[in-house]
C-alpha positions in Angstrom: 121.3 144.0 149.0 120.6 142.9 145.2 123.1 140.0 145.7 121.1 138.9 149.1 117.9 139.0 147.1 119.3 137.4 144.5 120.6 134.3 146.4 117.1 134.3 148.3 115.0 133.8 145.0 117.4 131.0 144.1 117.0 128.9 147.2 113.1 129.7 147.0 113.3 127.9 143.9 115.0 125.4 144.4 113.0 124.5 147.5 109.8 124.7 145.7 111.4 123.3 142.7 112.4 120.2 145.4 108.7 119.8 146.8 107.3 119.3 143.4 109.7 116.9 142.3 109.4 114.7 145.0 105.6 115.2 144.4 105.8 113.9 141.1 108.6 111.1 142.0 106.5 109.1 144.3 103.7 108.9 142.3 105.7 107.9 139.2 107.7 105.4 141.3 104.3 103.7 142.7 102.9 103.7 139.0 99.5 106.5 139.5 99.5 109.4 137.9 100.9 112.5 138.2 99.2 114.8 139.9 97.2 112.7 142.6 98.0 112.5 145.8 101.3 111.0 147.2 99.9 110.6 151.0 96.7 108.4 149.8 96.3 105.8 152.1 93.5 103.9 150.0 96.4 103.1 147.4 98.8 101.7 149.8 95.8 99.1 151.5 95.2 98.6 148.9 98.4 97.2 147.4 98.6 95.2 150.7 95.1 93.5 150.3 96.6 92.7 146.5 100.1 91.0 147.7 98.2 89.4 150.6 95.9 87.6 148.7 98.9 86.5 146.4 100.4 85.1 149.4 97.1 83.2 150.7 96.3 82.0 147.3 100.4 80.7 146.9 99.8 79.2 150.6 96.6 77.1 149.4 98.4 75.9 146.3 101.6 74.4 148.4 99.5 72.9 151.1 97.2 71.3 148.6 100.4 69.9 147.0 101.5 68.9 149.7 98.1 66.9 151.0 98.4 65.1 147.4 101.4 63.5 148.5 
């Protein structure tokens, strides 16, 4: 019985333990802070809007180079 309960706080811990690291990983590996929250959708348009205008403004700059020519 004390060795059951034992092993069952363990894994509790290490699940919660699990779910708060991975929290805190995603948000450090997309660069926000902390603590905010991993499922925000308004971040990820809004790093699509950001490479897609890179891509549009590269396009414009090739296609004007190549017009010059």
């Amino acid at each position: 019985m004390i060795i059951l309960s034992s092993i069952r706080k363990y894994v509790f811990g290490i699940v919660i333990g699990m779910a708060v690291g991975l929290w805190f990983g995603v948000n450090i590996g997309e660069g926000r802070p902390i603590y905010s929250n991993p499922f925000d959708t308004a971040a990820i348009k809004k790093k699509v809007k950001e490479s897609t205008d890179e891509v549009v403004k590269d396009s414009k700059k090739v296609l004007r180079e190549q017009l010059e020519d």
